[in-house]
C-alpha positions in Angstrom: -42.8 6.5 -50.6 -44.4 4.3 -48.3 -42.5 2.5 -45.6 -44.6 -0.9 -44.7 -44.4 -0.8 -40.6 -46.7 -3.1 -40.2 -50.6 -4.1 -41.2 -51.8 -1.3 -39.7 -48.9 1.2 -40.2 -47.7 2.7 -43.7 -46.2 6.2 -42.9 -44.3 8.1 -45.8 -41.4 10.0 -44.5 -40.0 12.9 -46.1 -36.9 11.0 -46.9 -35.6 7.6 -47.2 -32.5 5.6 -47.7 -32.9 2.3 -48.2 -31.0 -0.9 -49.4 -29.9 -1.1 -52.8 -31.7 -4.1 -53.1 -35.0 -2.9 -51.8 -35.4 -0.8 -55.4 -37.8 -2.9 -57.8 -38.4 -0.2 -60.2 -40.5 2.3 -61.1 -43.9 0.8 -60.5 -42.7 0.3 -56.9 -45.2 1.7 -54.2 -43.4 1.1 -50.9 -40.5 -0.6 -48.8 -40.6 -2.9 -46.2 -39.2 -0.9 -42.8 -36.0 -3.8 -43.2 -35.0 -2.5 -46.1 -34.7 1.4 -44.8 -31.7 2.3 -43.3 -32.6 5.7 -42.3 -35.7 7.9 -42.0 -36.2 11.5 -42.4 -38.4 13.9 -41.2 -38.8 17.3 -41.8 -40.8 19.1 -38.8 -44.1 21.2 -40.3 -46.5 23.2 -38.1 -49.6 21.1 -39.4 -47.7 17.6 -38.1 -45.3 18.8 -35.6 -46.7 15.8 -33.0 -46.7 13.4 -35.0 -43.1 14.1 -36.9 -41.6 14.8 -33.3 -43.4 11.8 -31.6 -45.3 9.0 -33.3 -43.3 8.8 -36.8 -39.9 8.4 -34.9 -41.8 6.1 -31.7 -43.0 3.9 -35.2 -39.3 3.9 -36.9 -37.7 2.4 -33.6 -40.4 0.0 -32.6 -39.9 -1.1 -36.1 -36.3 -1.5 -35.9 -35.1 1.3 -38.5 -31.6 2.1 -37.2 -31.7 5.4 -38.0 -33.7 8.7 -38.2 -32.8 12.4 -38.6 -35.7 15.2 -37.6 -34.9 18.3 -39.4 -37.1 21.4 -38.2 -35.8 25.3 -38.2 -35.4 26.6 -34.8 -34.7 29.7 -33.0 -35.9 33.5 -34.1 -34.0 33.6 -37.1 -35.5 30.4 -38.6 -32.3 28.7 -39.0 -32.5 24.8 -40.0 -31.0 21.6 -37.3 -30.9 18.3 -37.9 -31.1 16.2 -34.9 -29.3 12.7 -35.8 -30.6 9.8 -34.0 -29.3 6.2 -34.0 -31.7 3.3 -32.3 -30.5 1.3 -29.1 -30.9 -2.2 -30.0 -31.7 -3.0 -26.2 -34.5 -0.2 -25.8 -36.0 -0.1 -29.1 -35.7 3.3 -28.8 -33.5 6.3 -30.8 -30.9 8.1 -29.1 -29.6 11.4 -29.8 -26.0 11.5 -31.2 
C-alpha cells in the first residue's frame, strides 16, 4: 500500500504497520507516513539502491520511527534483518 511522503513521494514498502486508526477500509489506497509506525523492506537485485538508500533516506526525513531492511546475505543465502530506529535529532535511522 502506498505510504503518502509527501506531494511528490508515494513509495510502497514491502511491509507496513501502521496505526489502528489509520485503517478506513477496504477501498483504502494509501496511509499518510504519521500513521506508519514501521516500514519494511525486503532487499531485491532489480532495487537494491533504492531499498538500501532512498526508501529508508525518505522514511526518516519523513519522520517514520521505524524501518527494518531484510535482504539474504552471505554464500549460503541466509536471510538478516537489520532493525533500525530514527534519531529524532538527526532525522536519520540508526542501527540497533
Amino acid at each position: 500500500m502506498t505510504v503518502v511522503l509527501d506531494q511528490r513521494n508515494g513509495p510502497e514498502p514491502d511491509v507496513s504497520v501502521v496505526e489502528a486508526s489509520a485503517a478506513t477500509g477496504l477501498e483504502q489506497t494509501h496511509f499518510k507516513a504519521d500513521d506508519v509506525l514501521l516500514a519494511v523492506e525486503v532487499v531485491s537485485p532489480d532495487s537494491e539502491a533504492r531499498d538500501r538508500e532512498a526508501k529508508p533516506h525518505k522514511y526518516a526525513t519523513a519522520g517514520i520511527p521505524h524501518f527494518w531492511l531484510v535482504e539474504m546475505t552471505g554464500t549460503d543465502q541466509h536471510p538478516v534483518v537489520r532493525v533500525y530506529e530514527l534519531d529524532p535529532v538527526t532525522k536519520a535511522y540508526a542501527l540497533t
